[in-house]
N, C-alpha and C positions, 0 to 999 in steps of 0.2 A: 504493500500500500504506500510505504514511503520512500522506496526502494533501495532500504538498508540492506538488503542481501544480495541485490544486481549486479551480477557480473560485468567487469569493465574487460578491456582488451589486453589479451595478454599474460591474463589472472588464473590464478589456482584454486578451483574451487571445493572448496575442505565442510562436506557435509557429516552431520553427527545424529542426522536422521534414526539410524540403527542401534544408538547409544540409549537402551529404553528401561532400563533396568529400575527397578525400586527394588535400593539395596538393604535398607533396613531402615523399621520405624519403630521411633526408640518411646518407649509408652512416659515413661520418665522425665526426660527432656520434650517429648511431646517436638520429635522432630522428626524429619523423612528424609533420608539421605539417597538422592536421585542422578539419575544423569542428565545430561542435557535434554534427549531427544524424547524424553517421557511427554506425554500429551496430557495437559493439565485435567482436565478429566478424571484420567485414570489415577492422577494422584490425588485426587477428591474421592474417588473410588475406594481407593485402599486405605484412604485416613478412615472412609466410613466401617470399612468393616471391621476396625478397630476402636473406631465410638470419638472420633474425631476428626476436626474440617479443617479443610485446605481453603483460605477464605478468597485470596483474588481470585476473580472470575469474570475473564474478556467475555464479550459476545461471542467470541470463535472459541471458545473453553472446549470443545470438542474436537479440534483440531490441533490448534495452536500449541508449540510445546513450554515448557518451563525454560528450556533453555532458551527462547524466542522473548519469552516474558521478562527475562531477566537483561537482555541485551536489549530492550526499549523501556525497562520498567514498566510494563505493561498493568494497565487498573482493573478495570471491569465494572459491572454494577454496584454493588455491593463498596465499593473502596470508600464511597464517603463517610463510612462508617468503621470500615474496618481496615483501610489505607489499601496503599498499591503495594507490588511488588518487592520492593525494597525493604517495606514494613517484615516480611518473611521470611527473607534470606539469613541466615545466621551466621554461615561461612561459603566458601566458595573453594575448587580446588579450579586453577587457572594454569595454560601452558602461556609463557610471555613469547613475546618473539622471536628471542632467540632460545627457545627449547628449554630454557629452566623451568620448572613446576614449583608455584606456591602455591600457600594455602592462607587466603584473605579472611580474615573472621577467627572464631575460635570455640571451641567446643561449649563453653559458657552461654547462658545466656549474659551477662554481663561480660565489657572488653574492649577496655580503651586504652589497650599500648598499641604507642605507634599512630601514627595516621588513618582513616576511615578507608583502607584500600577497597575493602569490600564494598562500600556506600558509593566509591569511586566506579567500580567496575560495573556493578549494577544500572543501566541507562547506556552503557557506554557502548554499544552497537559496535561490536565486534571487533571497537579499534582501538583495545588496549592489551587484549588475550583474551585465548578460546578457555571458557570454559567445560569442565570436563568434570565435574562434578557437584552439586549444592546440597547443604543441609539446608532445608525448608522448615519453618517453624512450622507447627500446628497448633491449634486450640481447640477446646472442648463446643461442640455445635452449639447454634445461637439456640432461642426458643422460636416454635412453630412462627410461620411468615403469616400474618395480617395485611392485605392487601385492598390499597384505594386507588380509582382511577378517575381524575377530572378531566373535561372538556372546558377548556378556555377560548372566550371569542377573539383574542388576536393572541401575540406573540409577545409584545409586551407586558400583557395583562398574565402571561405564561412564568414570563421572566418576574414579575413582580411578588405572581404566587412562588416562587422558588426561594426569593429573598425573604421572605415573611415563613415559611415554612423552616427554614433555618435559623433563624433568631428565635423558633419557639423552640425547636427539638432537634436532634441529629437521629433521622430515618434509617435503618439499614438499604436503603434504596430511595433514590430519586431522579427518576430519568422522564428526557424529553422526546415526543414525536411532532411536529409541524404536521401541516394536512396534505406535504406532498408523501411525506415517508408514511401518514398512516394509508390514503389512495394505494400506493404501489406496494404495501404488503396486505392492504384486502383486495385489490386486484389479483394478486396470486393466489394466495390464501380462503378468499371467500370468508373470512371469520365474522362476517356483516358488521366491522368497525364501522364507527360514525362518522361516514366521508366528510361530513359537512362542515366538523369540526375542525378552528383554526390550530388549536394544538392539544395534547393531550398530555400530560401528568400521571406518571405511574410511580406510585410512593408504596414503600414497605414497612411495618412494623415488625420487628421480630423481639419484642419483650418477653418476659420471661413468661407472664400470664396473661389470659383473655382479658382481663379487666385492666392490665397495664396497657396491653397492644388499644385496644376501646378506647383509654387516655388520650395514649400519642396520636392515631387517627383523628380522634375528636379535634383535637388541635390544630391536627394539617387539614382536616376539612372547614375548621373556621379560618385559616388562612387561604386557604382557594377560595372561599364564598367572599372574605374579603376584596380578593382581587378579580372579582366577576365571572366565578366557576359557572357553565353553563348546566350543568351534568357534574355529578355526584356521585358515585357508586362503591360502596365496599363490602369484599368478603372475607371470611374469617377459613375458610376453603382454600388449602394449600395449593391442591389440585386446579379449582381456580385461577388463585393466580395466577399458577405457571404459565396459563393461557394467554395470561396478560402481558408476561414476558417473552413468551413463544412470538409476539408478534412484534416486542421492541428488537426480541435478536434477530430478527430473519428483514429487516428495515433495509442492511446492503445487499443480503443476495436479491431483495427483491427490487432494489434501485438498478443490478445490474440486468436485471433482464430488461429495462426499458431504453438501453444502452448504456453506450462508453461511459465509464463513470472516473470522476478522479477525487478523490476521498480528502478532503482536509479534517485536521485535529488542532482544535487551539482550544487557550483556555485561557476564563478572564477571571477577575474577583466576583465574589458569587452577587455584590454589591453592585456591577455593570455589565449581568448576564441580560439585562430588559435591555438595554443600549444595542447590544450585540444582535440582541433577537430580530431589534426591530428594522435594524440598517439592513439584513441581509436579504431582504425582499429587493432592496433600491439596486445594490449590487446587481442582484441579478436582472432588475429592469435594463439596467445600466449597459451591461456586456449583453445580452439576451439570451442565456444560457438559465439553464430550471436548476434551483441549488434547492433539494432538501436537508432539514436541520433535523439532527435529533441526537443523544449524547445524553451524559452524564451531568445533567441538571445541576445536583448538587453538590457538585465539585468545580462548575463553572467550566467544564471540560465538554466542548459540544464536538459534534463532527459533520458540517455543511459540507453536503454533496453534491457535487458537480455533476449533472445528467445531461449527456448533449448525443448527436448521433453517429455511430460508425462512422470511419471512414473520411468522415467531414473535416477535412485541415483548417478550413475558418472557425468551424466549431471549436477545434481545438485549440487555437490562438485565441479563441474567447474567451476559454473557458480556465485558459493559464492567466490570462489578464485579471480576473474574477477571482481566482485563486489566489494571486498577489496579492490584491485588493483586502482579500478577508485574512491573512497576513498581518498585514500593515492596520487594520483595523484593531486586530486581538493585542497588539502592541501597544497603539493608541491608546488603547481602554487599559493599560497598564500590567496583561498577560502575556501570556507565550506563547512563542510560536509552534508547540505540539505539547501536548497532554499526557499521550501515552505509546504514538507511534510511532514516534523518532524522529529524525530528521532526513536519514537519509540521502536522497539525491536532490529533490525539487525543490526544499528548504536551504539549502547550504547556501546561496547567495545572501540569504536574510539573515544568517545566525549573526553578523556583527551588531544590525539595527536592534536584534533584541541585549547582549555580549556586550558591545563595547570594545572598544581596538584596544583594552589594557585587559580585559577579563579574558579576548579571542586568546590574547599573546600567553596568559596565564594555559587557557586550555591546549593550545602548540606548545606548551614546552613538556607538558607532562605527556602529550603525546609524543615527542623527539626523546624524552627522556625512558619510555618504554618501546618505542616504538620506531628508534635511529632509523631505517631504513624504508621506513612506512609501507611495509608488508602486510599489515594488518587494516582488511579492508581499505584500501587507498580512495581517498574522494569523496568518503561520506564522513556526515557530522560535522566537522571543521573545515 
């Protein structure tokens, strides 16, 4: 999506796909010592069948590996509550460039000799060492999911319930659908979502008891009535919900069926997430390319989707302009230019405008300093 793993010309490319092992989960430390190429999935899989959760959890949680997750700091739903990636990680075993093996982190949960190399490597898309092994924390499962679902008559009034929903409570879940991303996943899907609706609000409680989750709902549904909730609805039905989730995850593959699509990820203060919402309609009047929004709400982490046509080179020259645009937007608004899916290739022009020429210089030297001959993924990130 960001195209942290694209091959350039000339390059060796070193997959750990096969690397899928869960080596041992240690009930004690409440950790899982994995390889890279494990599918986060399956290590939610195995934490359960030992009565404990693996809590990040991308939308592609079915595919996507740990080792993937850890080379963009990948989130998920859930992270406004229970953090990203990074939050997880406890050690790392790393090959560096030139063939030596560390070991970043330390058996402890506490561990502050030395420098945060682990915190360091984490995010760092492939170009400071592979790694080749991770202890993952685990924790003991939340309480059963309570789930609410509003319909808001604009985008703003979206962004406004999101700000007021987090100054009352912190939800295990708060995520956004716009009315183009809920269209193209009940076009596919058939799930008879409410076309009509300009955005939608899917919020989670996962307290310990029915009458706590009842509490914190209560609250999120007087903050969306505040901000002109159209529609209202909640279940206390796990199975439910899921349903409700089922059609915030399937929001890209269903964008890509309507064609070419090119994914952005930025993230602002949850305080100028209504700013963000409301500009990205003009944007796209502006270049004439269809961008749906939808994202992690409450983390201020959205991901505005570029949908233009095969094949179409002016499409696509639009549709990079447009791209730029909400960029230099999420900057403005005093965020970043990616959330949780790196930087990659399409970003690397921008990274000083958000960086700084004294913070970029700072990130080139620890890069030359593991990385003298810049073998390690060449061209992305910096």
């Amino acid at each position: 999506m960001s195209g942290g793993a694209n091959a350039i010309d000339g390059c060796v490319l070193l997959s750990l796909e096969m690397m899928t092992a869960i080596e041992n989960i240690d009930l004690v430390e409440r950790t899982a010592t994995v390889q890279p190429g494990v599918v986060n999935a399956r290590l939610k899989e195995a934490a359960a069948e030992v009565g404990l959760w693996y809590p990040p959890d991308p939308a592609s949680y079915e595919m996507c590996t740990i080792g993937g997750n850890i080379a963009t700091n990948a989130g998920g739903l859930c992270c406004v509550k229970y953090g990203v990636t990074r939050d997880w990680v406890q050690s790392l075993e790393v090959v560096l460039a030139d063939g030596r093996l560390i070991t970043a982190g330390a058996g402890s949960r506490k561990d502050v000799v030395g420098y945060d190399v682990r915190g360091l490597l984490v995010g760092s898309e492939g170009t400071l060492g592979v790694v080749t092994r991770a202890v993952m924390r685990l924790r003991e499962p939340p309480g059963q999911a309570s789930t609410l679902v509003a319909f808001l008559p604009d985008l703003a009034a979206a962004g406004a319930g999101v700000a007021s929903i987090c100054m009352s409570t912190t939800p295990a879940l708060l995520e956004i659908m716009d009315q183009t991303s809920i269209v193209a996943v009940d076009d596919w899907t058939k799930m008879a979502l409410d076309r009509d609706a300009v955005a939608m609000l899917l919020v989670q409680s996962d307290a310990e008891t029915l009458q706590l989750r009842r509490q914190e709902l209560n609250r999120i549904e007087e903050a969306c009535g505040a901000a002109g909730a159209t529609y209202l609805a909640t279940t206390h039905d796990p199975e439910e919900g899921e349903l409700f989730l089922a059609a915030r995850r399937l929001v890209y593959p269903s964008l890509e069926r309507a064609g070419a699509t090119l994914l952005d990820d930025v993230a602002v203060p949850r305080a100028r997430l209504a700013e963000l919402l409301e500009r990205v309609p003009s944007i796209a009047d502006v270049h004439d390319v269809r961008i749906a929004v939808f994202g992690h709400a409450g983390d201020g982490n959205l991901h505005p989707t570029l949908v233009f046509p095969h094949g179409d080179e002016a499409a696509v020259r639009r549709a990079r302009r447009a791209f730029a645009e909400l960029l230099r937007l999420s900057l403005e608004l005093g965020g970043s230019l990616t959330g949780e899916h790196g930087v990659g290739l399409l970003k690397v022009p921008f990274v000083e405008d958000q960086l700084g020429p004294d913070a970029l210089a700072v990130h080139r030297a620890i890069k030359s300093a593991l990385d003298p001959n810049g073998i390690l993924n060449p061209g992305k990130l910096i």
